[in-house]
ZADO-1210 file (C-alpha; in nm, 4 decimals, padded with zeros to 6 digits):
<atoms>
<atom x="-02.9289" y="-02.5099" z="-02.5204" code="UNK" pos="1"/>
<atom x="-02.5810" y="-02.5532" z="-02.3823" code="UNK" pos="2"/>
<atom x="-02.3575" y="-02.2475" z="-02.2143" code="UNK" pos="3"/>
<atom x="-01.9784" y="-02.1309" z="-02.3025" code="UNK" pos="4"/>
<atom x="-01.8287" y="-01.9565" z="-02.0284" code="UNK" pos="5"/>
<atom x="-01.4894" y="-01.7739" z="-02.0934" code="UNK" pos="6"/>
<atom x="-01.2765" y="-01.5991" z="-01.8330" code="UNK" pos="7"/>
<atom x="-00.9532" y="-01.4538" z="-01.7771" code="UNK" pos="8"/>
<atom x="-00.8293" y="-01.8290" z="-01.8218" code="UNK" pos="9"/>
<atom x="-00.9277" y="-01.8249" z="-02.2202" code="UNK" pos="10"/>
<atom x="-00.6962" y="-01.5209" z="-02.2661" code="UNK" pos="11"/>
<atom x="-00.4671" y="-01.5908" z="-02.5599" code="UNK" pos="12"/>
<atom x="-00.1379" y="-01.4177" z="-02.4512" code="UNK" pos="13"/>
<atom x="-00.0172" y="-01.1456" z="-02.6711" code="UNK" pos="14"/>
<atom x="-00.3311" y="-01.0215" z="-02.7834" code="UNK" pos="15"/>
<atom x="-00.3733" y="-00.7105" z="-02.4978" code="UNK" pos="16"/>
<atom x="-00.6761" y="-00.9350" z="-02.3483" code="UNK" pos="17"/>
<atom x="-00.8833" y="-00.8563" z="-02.6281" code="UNK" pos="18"/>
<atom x="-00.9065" y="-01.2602" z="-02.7806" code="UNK" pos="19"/>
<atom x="-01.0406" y="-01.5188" z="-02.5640" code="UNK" pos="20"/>
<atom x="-00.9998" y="-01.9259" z="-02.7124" code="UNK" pos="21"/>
<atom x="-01.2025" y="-02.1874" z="-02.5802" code="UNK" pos="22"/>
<atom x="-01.0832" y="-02.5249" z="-02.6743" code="UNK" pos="23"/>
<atom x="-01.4003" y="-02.7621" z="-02.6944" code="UNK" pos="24"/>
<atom x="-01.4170" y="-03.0805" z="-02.4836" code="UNK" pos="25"/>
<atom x="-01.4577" y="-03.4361" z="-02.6635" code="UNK" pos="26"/>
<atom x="-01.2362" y="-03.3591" z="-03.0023" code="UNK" pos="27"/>
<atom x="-01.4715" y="-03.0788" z="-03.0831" code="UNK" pos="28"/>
<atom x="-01.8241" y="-03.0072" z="-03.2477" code="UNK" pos="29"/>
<atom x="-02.0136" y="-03.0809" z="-03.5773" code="UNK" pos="30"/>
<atom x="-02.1964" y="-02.7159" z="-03.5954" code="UNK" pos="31"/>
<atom x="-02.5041" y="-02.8261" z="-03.8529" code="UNK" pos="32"/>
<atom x="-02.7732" y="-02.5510" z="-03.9983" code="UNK" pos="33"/>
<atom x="-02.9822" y="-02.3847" z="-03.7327" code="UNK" pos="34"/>
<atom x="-02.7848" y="-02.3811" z="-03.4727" code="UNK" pos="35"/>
<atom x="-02.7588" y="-02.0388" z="-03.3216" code="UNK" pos="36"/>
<atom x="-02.5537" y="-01.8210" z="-03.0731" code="UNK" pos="37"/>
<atom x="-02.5944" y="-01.5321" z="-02.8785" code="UNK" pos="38"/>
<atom x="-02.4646" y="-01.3579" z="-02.5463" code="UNK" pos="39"/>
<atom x="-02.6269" y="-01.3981" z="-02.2225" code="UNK" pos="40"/>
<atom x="-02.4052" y="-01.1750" z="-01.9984" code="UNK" pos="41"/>
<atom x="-02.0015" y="-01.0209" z="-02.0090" code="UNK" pos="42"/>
<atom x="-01.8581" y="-00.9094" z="-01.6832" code="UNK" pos="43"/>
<atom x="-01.5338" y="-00.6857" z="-01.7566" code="UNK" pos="44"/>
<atom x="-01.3714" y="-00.3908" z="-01.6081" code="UNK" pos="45"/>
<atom x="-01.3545" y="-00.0456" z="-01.8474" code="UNK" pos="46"/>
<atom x="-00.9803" y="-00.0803" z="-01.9065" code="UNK" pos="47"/>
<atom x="-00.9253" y="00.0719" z="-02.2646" code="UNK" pos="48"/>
<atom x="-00.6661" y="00.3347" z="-02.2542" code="UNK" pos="49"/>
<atom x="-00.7777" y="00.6195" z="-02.4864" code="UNK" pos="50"/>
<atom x="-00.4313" y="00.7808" z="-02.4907" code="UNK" pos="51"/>
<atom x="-00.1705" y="00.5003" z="-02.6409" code="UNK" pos="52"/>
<atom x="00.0649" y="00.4017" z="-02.8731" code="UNK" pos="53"/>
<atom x="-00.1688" y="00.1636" z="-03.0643" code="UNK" pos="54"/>
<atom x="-00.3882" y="00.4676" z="-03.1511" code="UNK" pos="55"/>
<atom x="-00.1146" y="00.6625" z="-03.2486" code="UNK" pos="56"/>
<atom x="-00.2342" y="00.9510" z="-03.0325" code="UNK" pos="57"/>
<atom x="00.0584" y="00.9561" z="-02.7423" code="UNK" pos="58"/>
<atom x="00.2653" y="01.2660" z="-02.8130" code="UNK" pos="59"/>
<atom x="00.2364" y="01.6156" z="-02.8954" code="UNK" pos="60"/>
<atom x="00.4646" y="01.9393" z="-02.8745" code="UNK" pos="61"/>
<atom x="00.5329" y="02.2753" z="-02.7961" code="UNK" pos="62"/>
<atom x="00.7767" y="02.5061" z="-02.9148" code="UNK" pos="63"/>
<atom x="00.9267" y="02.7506" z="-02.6163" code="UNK" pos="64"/>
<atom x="01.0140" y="03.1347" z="-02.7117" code="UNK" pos="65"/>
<atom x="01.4506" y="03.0031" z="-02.7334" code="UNK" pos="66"/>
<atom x="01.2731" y="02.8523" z="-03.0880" code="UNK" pos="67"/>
<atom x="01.3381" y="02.5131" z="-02.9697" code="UNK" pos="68"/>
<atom x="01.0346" y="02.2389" z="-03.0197" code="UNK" pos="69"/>
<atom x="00.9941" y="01.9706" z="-02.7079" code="UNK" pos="70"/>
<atom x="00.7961" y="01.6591" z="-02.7609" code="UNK" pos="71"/>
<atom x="00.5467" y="01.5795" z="-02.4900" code="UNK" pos="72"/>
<atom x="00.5321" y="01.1581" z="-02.4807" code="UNK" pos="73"/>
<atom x="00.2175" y="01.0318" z="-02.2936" code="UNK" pos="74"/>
<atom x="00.2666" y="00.6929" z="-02.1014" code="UNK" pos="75"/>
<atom x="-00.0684" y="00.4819" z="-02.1808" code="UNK" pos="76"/>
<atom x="-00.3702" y="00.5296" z="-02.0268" code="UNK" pos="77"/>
<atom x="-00.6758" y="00.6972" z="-01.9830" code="UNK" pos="78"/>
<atom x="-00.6579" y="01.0964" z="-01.9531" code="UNK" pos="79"/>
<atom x="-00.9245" y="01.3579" z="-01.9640" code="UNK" pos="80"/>
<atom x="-00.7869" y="01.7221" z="-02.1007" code="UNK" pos="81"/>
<atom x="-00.6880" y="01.8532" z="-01.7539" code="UNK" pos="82"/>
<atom x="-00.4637" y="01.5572" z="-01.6957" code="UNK" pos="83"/>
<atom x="-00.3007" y="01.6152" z="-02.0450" code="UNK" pos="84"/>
<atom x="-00.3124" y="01.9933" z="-01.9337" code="UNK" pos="85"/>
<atom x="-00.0806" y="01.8632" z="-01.6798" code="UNK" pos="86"/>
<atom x="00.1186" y="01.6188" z="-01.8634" code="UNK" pos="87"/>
<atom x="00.2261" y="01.9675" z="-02.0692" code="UNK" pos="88"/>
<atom x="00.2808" y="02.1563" z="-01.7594" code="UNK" pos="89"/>
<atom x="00.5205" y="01.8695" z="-01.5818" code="UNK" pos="90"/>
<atom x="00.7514" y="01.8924" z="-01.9322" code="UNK" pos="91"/>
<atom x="00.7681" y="02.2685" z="-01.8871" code="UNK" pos="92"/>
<atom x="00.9045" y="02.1662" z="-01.5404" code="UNK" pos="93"/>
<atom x="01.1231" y="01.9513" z="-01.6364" code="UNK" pos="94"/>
<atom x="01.2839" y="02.1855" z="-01.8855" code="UNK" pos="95"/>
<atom x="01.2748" y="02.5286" z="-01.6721" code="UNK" pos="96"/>
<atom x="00.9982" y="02.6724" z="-01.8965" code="UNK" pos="97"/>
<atom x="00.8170" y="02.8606" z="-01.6598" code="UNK" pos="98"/>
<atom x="00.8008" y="03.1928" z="-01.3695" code="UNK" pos="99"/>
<atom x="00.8763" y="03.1824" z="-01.0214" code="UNK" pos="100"/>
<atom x="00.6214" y="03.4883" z="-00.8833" code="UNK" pos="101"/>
<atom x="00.8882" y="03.5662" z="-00.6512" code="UNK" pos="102"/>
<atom x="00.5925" y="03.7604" z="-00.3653" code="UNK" pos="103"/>
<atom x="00.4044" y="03.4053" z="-00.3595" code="UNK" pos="104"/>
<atom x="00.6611" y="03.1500" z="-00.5165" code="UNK" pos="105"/>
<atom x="00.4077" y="03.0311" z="-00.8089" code="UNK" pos="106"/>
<atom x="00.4498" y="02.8531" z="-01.1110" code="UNK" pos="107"/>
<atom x="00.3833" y="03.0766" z="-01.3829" code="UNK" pos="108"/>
<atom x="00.2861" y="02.9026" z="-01.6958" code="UNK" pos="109"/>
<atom x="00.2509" y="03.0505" z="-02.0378" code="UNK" pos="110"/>
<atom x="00.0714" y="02.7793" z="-02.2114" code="UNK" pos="111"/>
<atom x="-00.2124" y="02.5658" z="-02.1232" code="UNK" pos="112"/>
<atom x="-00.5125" y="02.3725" z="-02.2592" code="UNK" pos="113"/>
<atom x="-00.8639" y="02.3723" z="-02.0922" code="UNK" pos="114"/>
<atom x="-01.1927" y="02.2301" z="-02.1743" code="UNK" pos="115"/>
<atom x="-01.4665" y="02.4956" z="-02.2818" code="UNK" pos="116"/>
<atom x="-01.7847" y="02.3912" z="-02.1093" code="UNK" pos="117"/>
<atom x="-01.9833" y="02.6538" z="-02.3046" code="UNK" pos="118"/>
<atom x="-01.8721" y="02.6068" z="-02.6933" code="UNK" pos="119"/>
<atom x="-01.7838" y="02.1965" z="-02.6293" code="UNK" pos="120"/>
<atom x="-01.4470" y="02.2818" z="-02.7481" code="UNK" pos="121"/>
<atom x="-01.0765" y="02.2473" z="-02.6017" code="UNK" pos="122"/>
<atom x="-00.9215" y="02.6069" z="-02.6195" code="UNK" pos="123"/>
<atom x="-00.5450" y="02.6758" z="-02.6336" code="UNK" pos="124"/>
<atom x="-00.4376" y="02.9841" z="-02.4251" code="UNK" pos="125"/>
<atom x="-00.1472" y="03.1634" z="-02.4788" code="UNK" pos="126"/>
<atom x="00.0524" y="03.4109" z="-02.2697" code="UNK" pos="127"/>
<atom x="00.2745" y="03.6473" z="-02.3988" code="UNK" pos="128"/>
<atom x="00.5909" y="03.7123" z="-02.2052" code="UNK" pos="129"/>
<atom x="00.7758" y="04.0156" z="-02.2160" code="UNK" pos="130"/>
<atom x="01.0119" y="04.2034" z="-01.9257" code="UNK" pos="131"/>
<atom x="00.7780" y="04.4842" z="-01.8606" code="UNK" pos="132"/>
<atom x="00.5254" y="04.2243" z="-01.7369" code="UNK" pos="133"/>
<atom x="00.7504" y="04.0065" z="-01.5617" code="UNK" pos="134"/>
<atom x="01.0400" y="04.2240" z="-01.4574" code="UNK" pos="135"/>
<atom x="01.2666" y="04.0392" z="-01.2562" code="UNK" pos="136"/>
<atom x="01.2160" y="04.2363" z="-00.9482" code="UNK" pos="137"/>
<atom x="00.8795" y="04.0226" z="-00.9372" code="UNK" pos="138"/>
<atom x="00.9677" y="03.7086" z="-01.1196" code="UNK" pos="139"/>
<atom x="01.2473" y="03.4742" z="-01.1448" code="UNK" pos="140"/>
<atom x="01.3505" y="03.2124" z="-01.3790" code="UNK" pos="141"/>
<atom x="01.4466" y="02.8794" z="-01.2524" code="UNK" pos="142"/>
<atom x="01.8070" y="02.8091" z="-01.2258" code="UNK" pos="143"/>
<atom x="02.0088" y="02.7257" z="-01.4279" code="UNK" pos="144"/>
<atom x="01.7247" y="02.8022" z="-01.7348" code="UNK" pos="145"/>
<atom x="01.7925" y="02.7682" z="-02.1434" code="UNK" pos="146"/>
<atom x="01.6526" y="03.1541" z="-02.1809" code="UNK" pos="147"/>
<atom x="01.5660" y="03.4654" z="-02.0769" code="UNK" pos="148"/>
<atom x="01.2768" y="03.6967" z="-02.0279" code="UNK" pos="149"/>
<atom x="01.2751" y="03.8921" z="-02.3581" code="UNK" pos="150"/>
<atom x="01.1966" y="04.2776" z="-02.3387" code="UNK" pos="151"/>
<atom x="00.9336" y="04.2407" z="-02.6712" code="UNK" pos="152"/>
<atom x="00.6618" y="04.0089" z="-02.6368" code="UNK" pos="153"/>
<atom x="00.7376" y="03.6575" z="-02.7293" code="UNK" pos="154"/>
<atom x="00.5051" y="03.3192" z="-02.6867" code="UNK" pos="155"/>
<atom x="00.5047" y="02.9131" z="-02.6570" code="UNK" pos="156"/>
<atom x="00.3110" y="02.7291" z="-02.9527" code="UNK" pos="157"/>
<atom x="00.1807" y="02.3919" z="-02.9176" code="UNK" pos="158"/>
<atom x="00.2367" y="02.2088" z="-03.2283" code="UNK" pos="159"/>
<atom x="00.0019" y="01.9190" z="-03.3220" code="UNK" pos="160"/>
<atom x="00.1110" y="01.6576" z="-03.6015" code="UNK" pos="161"/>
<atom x="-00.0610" y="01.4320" z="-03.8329" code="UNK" pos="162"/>
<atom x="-00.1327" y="01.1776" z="-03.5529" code="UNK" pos="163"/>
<atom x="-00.4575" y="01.0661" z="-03.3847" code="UNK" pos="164"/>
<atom x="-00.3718" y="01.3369" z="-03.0893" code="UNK" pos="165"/>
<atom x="-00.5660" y="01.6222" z="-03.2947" code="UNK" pos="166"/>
<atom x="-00.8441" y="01.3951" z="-03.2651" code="UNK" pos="167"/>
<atom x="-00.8572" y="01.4181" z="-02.8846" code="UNK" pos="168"/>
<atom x="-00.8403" y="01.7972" z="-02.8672" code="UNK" pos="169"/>
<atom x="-00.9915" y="01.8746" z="-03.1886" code="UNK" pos="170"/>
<atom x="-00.7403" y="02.0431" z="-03.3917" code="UNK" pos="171"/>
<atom x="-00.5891" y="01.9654" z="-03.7473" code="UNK" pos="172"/>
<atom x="-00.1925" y="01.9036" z="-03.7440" code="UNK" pos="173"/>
<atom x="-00.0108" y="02.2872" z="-03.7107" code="UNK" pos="174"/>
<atom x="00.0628" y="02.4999" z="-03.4471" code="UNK" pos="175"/>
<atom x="-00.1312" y="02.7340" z="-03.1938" code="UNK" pos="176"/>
<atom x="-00.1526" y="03.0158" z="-03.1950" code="UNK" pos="177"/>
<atom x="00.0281" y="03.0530" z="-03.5230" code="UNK" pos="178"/>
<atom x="00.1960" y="03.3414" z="-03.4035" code="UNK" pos="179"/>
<atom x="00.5219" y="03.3569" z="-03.1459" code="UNK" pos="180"/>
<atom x="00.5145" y="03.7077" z="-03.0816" code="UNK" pos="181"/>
<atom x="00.1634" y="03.7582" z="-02.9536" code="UNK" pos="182"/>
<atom x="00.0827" y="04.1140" z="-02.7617" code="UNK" pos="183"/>
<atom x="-00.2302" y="04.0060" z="-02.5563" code="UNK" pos="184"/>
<atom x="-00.3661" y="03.6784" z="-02.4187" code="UNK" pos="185"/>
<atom x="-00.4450" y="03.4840" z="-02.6812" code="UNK" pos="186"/>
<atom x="-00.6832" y="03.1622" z="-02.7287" code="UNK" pos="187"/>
<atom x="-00.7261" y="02.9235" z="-02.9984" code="UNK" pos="188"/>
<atom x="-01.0081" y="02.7111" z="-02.9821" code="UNK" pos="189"/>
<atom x="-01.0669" y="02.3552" z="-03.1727" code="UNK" pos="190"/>
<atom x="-01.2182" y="02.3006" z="-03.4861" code="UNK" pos="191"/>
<atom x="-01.3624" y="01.9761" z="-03.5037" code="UNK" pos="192"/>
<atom x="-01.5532" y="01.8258" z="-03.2342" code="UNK" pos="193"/>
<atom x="-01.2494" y="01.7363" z="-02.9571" code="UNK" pos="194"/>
<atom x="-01.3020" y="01.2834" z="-02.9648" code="UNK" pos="195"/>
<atom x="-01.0999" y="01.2400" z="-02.6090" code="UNK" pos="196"/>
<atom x="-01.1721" y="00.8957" z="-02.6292" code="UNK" pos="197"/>
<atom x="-01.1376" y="00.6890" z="-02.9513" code="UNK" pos="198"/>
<atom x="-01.3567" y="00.4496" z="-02.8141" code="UNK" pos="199"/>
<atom x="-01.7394" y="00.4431" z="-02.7986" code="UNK" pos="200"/>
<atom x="-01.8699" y="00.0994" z="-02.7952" code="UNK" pos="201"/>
<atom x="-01.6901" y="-00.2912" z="-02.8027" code="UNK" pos="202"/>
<atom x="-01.7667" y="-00.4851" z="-03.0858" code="UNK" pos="203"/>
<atom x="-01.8009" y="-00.8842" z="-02.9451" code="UNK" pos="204"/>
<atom x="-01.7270" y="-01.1257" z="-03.2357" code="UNK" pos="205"/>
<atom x="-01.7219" y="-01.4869" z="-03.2485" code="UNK" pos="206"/>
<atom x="-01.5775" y="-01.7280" z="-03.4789" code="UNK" pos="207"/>
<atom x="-01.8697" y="-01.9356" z="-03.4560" code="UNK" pos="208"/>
<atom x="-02.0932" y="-01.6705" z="-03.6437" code="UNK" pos="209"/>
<atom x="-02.1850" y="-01.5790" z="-03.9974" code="UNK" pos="210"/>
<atom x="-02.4144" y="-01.2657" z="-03.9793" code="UNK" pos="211"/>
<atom x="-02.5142" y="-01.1691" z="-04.3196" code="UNK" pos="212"/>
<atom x="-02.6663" y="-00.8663" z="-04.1815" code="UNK" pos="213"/>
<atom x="-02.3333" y="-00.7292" z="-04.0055" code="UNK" pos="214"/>
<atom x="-01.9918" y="-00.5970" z="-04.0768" code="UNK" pos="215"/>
<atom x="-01.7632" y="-00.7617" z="-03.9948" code="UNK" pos="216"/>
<atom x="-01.9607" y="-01.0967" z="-04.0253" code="UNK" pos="217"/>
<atom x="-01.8449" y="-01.2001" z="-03.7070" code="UNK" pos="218"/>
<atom x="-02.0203" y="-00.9876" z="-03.5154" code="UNK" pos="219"/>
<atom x="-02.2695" y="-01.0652" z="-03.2080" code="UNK" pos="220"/>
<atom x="-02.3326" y="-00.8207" z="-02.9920" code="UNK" pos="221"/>
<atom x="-02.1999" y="-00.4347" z="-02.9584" code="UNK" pos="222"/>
<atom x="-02.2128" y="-00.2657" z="-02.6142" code="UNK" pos="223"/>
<atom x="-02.0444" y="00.0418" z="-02.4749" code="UNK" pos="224"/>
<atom x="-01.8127" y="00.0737" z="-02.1916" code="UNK" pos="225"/>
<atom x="-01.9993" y="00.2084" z="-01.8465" code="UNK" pos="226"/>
<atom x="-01.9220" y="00.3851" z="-01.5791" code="UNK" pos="227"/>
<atom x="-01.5922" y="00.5502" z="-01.5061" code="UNK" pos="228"/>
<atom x="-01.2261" y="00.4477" z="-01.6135" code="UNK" pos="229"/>
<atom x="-01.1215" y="00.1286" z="-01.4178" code="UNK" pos="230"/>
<atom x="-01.4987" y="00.0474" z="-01.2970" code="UNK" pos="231"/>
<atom x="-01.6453" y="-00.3168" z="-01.3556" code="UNK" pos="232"/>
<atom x="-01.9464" y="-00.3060" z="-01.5210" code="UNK" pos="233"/>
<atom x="-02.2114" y="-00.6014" z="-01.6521" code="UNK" pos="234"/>
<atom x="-02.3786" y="-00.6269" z="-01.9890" code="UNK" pos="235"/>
<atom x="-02.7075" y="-00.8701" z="-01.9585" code="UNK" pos="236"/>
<atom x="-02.9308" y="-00.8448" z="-02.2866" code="UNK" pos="237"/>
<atom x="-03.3000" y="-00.8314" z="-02.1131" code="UNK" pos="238"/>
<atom x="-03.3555" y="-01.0581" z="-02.4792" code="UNK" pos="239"/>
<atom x="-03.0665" y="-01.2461" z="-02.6216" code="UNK" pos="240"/>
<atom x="-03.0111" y="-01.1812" z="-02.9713" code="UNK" pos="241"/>
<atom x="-02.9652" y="-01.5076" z="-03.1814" code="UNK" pos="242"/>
<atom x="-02.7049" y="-01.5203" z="-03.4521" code="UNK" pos="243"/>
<atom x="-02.6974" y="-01.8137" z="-03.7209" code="UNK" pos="244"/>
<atom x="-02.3898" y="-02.0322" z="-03.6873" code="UNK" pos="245"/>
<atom x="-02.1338" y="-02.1246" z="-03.9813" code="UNK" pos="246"/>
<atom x="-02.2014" y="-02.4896" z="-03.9795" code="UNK" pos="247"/>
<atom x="-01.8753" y="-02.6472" z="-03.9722" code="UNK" pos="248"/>
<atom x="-01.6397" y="-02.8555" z="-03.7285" code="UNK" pos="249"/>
<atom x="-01.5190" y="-02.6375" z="-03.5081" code="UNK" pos="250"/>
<atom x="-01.2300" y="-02.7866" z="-03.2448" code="UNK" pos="251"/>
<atom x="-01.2326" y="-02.4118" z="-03.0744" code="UNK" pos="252"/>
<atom x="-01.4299" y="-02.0800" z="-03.0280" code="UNK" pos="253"/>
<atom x="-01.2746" y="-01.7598" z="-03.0719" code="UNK" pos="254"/>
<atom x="-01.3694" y="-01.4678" z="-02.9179" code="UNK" pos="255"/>
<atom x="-01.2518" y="-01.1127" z="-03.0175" code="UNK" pos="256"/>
<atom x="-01.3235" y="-00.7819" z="-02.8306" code="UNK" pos="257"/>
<atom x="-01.2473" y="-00.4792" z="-03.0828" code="UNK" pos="258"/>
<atom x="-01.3683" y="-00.1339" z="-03.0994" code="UNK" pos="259"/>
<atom x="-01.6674" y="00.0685" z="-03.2966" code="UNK" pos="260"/>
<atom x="-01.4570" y="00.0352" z="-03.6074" code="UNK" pos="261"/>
<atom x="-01.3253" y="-00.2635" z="-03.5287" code="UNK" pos="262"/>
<atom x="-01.0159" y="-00.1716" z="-03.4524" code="UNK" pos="263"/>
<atom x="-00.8028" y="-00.3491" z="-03.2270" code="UNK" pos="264"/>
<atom x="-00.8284" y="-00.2050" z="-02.8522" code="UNK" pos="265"/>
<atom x="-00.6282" y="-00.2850" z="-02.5637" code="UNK" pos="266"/>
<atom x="-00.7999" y="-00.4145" z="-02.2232" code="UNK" pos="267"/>
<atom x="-00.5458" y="-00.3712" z="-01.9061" code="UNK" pos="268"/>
<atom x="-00.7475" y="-00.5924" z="-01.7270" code="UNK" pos="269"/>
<atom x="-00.7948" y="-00.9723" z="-01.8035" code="UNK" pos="270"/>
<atom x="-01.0640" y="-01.0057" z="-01.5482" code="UNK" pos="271"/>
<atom x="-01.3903" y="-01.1428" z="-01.7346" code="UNK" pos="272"/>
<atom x="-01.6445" y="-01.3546" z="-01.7679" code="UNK" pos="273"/>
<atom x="-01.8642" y="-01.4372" z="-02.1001" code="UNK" pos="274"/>
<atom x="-02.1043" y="-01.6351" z="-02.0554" code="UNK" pos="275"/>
<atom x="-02.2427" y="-01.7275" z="-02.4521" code="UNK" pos="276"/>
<atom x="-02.5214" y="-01.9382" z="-02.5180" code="UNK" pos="277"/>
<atom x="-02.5769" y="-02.1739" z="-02.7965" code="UNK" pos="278"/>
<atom x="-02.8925" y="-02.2887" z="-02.9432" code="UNK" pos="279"/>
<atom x="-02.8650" y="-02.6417" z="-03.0696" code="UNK" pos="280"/>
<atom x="-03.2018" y="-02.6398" z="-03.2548" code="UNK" pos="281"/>
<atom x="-03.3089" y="-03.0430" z="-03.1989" code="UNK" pos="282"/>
<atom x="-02.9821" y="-03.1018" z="-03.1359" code="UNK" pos="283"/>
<atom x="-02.8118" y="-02.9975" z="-03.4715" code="UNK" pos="284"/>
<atom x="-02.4945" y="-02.9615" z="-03.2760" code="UNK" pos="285"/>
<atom x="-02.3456" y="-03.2989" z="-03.2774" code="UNK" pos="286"/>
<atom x="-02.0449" y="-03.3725" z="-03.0600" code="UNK" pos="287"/>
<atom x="-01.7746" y="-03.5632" z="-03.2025" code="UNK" pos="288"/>
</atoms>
């Protein structure tokens, strides 16, 4: 048997550390039938953003009670709802949507998403704002701010689109709740089962392999990420899992990292090791 170990060296640049090439000593090999692969260990870090612009899932919206819709971009990373909660809540900020409880000098929000522990669902709450509730001898708006407290009841919306985003929280593409002149609290709670990250499991291919058995073909081993965002973890098969070979000459080995789907994913950190293993079978692999 001989061993392939790739690291952050094998990288191909450009690829958002996700292809690995290892350029075979001696001119390259003479892969002949038999000879098999498999992996023995990976090392990596859980670096896979589940918020970014590659999934199409980095923005959403809210429209305030002037009638105005505000886009809500999300830098890339990795964000559970809270933190998108307050992604929301820092726009507001920025744009003077929001009370000043005069008594305590609190934010007052009127719209806000939270994670329902109970029904596994994301719920949408929104507040209705009217002058009787918040009379100014109580509340203040922040100065200078693009409106004013109306006397009838009036509400934000958040507005989904047709991107990956509804994914995340579970709701189709429209706007919640789909009314802007709400009386009484009012929450809307997500439809589908909220996916707040896209990912599930790494798919490790190499371009050594032809599995008949798999799609995509490529395919050698499928693990998910462990532990918490940013947190090395180790993948060791207690029994390595063969995989034929397409015999061939072969002057490098690819290796791809992609998703479930096998979509491309994007690793922030470069910092691995792969250690692969290749069964020559009597010595069907002939170096050249």
């Amino acid at each position: 048997m001989r061993t392939l170990i790739l690291t952050q060296k094998n990288v191909v640049a450009g690829t958002n550390n996700t292809v690995l090439e290892y350029n075979l000593p001696g001119g390259g090999i003479d892969v002949k039938q038999g000879t098999t692969i498999a992996l023995s260990s990976i090392t990596m870090y859980y670096s896979t953003p589940n918020i970014s612009v590659a999934y199409n899932n980095n923005s959403f919206s809210y429209t305030w009670i002037n009638g105005n819709t505000y886009n809500v971009p999300i830098v890339d990373g990795f964000y559970e709802i809270s933190n998108l909660n307050d992604y929301l809540h820092q726009t507001m900020l920025v744009n003077k949507h929001y009370l000043l409880e005069i008594s305590t000098n609190k934010f007052v929000w009127f719209l806000t998403m939270a994670v329902n522990t109970s029904t596994y669902k994301i719920d949408v709450v929104a507040f209705p704002i009217n002058s009787t509730k918040y009379a100014p001898a109580n509340y203040t708006n922040p100065d200078p701010a693009n409106w004013t407290v109306p006397a009838t009841s009036q509400n934000p919306q958040l507005v989904v689109a047709a991107n990956a985003f509804r994914d995340i929280i579970g709701f189709s593409a429209g706007t919640f709740p789909t009314s802007n002149t709400i009386a009484a609290t009012t929450t809307t709670s997500s439809t589908a089962i909220p996916q707040v990250s896209p990912l599930s499991s790494y798919l490790l291919k190499c371009s050594l392999v032809n599995n008949n058995y798999s799609i995509p073909n490529s395919l050698i081993y499928s693990f998910p990420p462990a532990g918490n965002f940013g947190a090395q973890f180790v993948v060791a098969p207690n029994q390595m899992s063969f995989i034929d070979c397409q015999v061939g000459f072969y002057n490098n080995i690819t290796v791809t990292i992609t998703d479930q789907n096998d979509r491309a994913v994007v690793l922030l950190d470069p910092n691995m090791n792969i250690l692969l293993v290749i069964d020559e079978d009597s010595h069907k692999l002939e170096m050249k």
